[in-house]
C-alpha positions in Angstrom: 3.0 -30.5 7.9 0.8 -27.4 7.8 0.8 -26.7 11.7 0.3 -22.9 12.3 2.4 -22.4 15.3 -0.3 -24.9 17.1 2.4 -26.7 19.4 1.2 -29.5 20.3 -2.4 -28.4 20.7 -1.4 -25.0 22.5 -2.6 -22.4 20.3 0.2 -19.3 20.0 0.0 -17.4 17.2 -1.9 -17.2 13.9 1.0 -18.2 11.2 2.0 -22.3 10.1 4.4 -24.3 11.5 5.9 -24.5 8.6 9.4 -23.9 9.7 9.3 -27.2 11.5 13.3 -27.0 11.2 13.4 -24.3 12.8 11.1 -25.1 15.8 11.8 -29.0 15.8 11.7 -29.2 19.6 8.6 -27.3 19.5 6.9 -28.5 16.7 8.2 -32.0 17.0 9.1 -32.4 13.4 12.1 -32.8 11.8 15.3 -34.0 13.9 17.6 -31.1 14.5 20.2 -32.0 11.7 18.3 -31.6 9.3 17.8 -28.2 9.8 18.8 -26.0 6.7 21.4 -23.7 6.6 21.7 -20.2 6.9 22.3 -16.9 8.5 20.0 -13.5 8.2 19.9 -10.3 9.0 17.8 -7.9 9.5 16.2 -6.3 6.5 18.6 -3.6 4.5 17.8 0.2 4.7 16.5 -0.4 1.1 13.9 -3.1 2.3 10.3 -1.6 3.3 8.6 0.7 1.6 8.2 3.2 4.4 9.3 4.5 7.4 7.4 4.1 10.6 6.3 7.7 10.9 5.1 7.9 7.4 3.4 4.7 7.2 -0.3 5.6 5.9 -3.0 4.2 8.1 -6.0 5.6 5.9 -5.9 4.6 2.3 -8.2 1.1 1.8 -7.5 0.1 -1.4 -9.4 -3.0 -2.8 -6.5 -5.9 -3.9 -6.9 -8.2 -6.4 -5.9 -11.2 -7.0 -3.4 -13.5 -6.7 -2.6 -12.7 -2.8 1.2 -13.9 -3.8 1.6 -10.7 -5.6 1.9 -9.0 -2.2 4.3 -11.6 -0.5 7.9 -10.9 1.0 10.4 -12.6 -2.1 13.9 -13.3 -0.9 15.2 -10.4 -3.7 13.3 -7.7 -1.2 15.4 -8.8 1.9 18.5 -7.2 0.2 20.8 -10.3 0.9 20.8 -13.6 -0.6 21.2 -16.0 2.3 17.4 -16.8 2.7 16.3 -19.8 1.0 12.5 -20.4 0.2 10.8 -23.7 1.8 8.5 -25.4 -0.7 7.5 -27.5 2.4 5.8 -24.5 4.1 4.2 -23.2 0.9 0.5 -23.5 0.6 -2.4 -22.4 -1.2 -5.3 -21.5 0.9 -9.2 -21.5 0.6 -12.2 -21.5 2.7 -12.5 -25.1 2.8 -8.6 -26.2 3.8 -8.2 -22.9 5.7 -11.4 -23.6 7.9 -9.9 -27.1 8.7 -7.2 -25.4 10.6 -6.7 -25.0 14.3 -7.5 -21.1 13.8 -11.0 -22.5 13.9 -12.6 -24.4 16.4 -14.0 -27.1 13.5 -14.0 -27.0 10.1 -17.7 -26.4 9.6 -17.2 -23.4 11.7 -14.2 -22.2 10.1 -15.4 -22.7 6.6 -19.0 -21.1 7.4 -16.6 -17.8 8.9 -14.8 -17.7 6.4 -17.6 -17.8 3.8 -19.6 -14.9 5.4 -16.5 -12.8 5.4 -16.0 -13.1 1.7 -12.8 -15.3 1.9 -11.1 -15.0 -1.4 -8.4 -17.2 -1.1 -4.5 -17.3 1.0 -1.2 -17.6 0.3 1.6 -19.0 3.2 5.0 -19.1 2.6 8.5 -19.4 4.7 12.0 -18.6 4.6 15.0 -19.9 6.1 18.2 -18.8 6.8 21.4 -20.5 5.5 22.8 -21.9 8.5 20.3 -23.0 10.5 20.5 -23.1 14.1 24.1 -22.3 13.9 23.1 -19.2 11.4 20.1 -18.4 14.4 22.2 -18.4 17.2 24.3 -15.4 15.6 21.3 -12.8 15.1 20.0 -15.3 11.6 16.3 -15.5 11.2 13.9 -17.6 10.0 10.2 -16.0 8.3 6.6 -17.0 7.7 4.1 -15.2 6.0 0.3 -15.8 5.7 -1.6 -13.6 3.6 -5.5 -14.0 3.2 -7.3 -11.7 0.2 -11.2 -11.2 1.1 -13.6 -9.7 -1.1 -14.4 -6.7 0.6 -12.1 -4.2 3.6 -14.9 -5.1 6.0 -14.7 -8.7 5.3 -11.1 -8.7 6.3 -11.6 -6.6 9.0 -13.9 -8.9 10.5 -11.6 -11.7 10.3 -8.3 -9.4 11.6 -10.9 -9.0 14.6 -11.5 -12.3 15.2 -7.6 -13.4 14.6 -6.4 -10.7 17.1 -9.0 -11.9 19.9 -8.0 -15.5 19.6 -3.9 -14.7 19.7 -5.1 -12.1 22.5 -6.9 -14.4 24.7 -4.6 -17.5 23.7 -2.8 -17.5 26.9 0.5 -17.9 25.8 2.0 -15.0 23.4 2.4 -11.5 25.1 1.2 -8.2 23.2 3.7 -6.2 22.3 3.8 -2.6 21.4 5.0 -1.4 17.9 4.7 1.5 15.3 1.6 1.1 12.7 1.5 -1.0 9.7 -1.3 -0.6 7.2 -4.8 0.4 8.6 -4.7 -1.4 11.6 -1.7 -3.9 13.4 -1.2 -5.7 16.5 1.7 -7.3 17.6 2.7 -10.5 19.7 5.6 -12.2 21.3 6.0 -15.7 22.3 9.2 -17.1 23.9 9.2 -21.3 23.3 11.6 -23.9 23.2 15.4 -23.6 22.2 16.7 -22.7 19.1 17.7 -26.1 17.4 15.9 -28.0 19.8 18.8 -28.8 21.9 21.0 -24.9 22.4 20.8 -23.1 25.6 19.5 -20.7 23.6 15.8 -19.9 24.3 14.0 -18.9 21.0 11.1 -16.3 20.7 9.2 -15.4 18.2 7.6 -12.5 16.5 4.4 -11.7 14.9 2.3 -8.7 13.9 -0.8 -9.1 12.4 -2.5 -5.9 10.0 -5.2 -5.0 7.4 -4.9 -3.1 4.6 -8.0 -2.4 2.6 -9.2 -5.9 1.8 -6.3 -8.0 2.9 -5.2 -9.5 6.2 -1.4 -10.4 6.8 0.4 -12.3 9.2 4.1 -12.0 9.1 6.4 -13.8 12.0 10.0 -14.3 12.7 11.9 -17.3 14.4 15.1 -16.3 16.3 17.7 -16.4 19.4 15.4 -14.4 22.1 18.9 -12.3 23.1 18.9 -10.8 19.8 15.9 -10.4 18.2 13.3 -7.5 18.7 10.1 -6.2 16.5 11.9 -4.3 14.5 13.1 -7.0 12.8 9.1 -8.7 11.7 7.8 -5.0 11.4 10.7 -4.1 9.0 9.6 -7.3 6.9 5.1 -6.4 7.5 6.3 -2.4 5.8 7.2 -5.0 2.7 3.6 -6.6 2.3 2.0 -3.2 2.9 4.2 -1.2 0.3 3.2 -3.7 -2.1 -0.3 -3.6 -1.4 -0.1 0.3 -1.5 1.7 -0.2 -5.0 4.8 1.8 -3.0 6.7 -1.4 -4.4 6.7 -3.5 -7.3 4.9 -6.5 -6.9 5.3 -9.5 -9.0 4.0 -13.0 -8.5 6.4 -15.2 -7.1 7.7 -17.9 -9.4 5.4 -20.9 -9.1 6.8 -23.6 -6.4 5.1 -26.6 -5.6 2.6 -25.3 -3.4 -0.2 -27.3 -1.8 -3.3 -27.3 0.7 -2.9 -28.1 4.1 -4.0 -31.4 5.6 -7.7 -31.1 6.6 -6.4 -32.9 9.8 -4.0 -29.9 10.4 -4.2 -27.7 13.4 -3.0 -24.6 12.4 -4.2 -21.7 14.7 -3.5 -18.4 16.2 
């Protein structure tokens, strides 16, 4: 099931497909009614751990393992109306990460991967209670892919290299959006309808940054007449307050996570 917002061989955006529910048209997974519920909003005043002017683009601290430790829970979202998907929880390493779609083989992906120093990834999504119903009135849905390398110019190499590929994709838009961590960019794809079957187009929302020796990817899934990038940057300030130790940072309860198919075609 691990996709990586590859639709149908069109690569979008470096993140999984993981909320197949969500994007069922799009994705061409799960029928419509079986979407989950639920209905979010956008993070509380409480949520990130700083503000957009403050946000410190300098300090490159090296992260240690696990790369969970620095992942968006549903307790730092301030409501309780998200609901984690074991289905789009994965554990990732140079060998099943390199046999995604963000590659162009797995030979080539692995080898990449290597000479950066991949340490290991961590990819996990949240839905909102509701589900399309809970979308179509400002709800959300979130994916988050986090990759740990050993070194800051390891993972700068590879936030290169993601950025280029989502940049020359085609398809997602650059968008332009207050700094997260040492460096960001972020995209904008509209695709599909929310549900599948609404008249309600649905766009989506992704920044990609680097702090020190990590490399996150953080997107959100909603109705395009209500969504913005406040929203996904509001939600990247969490991952980079935890890696800056501006926020606790516990690792998450173990769930069943898993390694993506090697025939998966995740991608940017």
């Amino acid at each position: 099931m691990f996709r990586s917002f590859f639709f149908r061989g069109l690569p979008v955006l470096l993140g999984a497909c993981a909320l197949i529910f969500a994007l069922s048209a799009a994705c061409g997974g799960d029928d419509a009614a079986a979407t989950p519920a639920g209905t979010g909003t956008a993070p509380g005043s409480g949520t990130p751990g700083s503000s957009g002017a403050n946000v410190d683009t300098r300090s490159s601290p090296t992260l240690l393992s696990p790369v969970s430790q620095y992942s968006i829970l549903v307790q730092d979202l301030g409501i309780a109306n998200f609901i984690t998907d074991p289905r789009g929880t994965f554990l990732l390493d140079s060998t099943n990460y390199g046999a995604t779609g963000a590659f162009d083989g797995a030979d080539a992906g692995k080898k990449m991967l290597d000479e950066w120093g991949y340490v290991e990834g961590f990819e996990s999504a949240m839905t909102p209670e509701g589900g399309a119903a809970s979308i179509l009135n400002g709800g959300y849905a979130i994916n988050q892919e986090l990759h740990l390398f050993k070194t800051a110019a390891g993972a700068e190499s590879a936030y290169d290299y993601f950025t280029r590929r989502i940049s020359s994709n085609g398809i997602s838009s650059s968008v332009t959006v207050d700094p997260v961590g040492n460096a960001s960019a972020a995209f904008r794809l509209v695709t599909g309808k929310v549900g599948g079957s609404s008249s309600v187009s649905q766009v989506l929302h992704q920044i990609v940054f680097r702090r020190g020796n990590l490399v996150g990817v953080v997107l959100t899934i909603g109705a395009e007449p209500l969504m913005t990038t406040d929203t996904v940057r509001e939600l990247t300030l969490i991952v980079d307050a935890k890696a800056m130790s501006q926020r606790e940072h516990p690792e998450p309860t173990p769930v069943p996570a898993r390694s993506p198919s090697p025939t998966a075609t995740a991608a940017p």
